[in-house]
C-alpha positions as CSV (number, residue, x, y, z in Angstrom):
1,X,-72.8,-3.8,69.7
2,X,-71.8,-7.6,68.7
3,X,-67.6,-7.6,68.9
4,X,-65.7,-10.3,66.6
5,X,-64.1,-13.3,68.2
6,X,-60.5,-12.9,68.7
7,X,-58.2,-15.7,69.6
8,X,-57.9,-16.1,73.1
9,X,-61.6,-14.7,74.0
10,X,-61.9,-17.5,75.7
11,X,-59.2,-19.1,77.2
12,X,-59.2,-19.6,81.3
13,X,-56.2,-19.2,82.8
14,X,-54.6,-17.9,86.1
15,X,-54.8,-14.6,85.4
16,X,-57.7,-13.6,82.9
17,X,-55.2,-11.9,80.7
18,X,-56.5,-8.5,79.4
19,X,-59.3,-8.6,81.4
20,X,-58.5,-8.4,85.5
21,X,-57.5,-4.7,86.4
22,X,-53.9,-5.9,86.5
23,X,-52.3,-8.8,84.2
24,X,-48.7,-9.7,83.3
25,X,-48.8,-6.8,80.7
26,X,-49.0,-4.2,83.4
27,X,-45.8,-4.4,84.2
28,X,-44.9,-4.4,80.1
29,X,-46.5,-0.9,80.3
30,X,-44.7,0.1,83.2
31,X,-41.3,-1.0,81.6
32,X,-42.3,0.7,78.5
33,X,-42.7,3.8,80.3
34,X,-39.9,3.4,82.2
35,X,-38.1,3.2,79.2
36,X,-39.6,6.1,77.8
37,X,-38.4,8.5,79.9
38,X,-34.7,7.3,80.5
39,X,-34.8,7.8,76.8
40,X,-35.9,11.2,76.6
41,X,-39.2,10.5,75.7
42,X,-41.4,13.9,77.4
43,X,-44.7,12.9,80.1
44,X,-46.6,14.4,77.0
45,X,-45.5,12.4,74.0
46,X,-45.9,9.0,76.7
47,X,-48.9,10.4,77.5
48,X,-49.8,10.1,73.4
49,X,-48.3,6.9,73.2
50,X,-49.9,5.3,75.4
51,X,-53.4,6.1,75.0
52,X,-52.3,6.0,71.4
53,X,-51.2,2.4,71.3
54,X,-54.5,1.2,73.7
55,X,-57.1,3.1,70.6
56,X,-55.1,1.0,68.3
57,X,-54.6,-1.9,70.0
58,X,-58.6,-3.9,69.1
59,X,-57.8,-2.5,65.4
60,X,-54.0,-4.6,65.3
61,X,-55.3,-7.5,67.5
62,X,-57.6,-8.0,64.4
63,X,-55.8,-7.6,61.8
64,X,-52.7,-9.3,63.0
65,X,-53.7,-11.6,66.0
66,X,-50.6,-13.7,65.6
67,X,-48.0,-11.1,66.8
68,X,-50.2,-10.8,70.0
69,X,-49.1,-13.8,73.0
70,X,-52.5,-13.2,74.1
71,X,-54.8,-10.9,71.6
72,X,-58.2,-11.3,73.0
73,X,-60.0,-8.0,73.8
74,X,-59.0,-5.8,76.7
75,X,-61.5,-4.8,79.1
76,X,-61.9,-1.3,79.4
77,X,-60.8,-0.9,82.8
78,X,-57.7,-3.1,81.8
79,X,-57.0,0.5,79.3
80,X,-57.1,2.6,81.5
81,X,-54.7,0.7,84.1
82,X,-51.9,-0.2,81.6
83,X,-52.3,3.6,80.8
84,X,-51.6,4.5,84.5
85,X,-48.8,1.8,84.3
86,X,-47.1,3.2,81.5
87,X,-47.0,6.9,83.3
88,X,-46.2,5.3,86.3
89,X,-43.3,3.9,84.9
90,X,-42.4,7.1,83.0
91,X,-42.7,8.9,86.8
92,X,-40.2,6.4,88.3
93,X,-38.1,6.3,85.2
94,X,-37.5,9.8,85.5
95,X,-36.5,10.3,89.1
């Protein structure tokens, strides 16, 4: 299945953003999570969020690449780990 180009596909850079298992957005996650729970957010509804935000995340990066620093694609790995960064955050958030 042939993706279309976004912005930033291509660029080489220190860290290959959105495409190494960890980038300087992991730690967005995290803090997003962290912030989640001192906020009263449940595990459940971060849970939601954050796979939410990471099925609708190619779908915005389309449509509105400009409000993306870096909107190329994520690698699916790259999901999954700001996923576990987000709960992880939630987890220490919540101590």
């Amino acid at each position: 299945m042939s993706h279309a180009q976004l912005p930033g596909d291509d660029d080489q850079r220190a860290w290959n953003i959105n495409q190494d298992l960890l980038d300087p957005f992991t730690l967005v996650h995290a803090g997003a999570g962290w912030v989640c729970a001192k906020i009263g957010i449940s595990f459940s509804w971060t849970v939601l969020l954050a796979v939410g935000w990471e099925i609708a995340e190619p779908w915005l990066k389309l449509k509105y690449p400009d409000q993306f620093p870096n909107p190329s694609r994520d690698a699916g790995f790259n999901k999954f780990t700001d996923v576990g960064a987000m709960l992880l955050g939630w987890s220490l958030g919540n101590e």
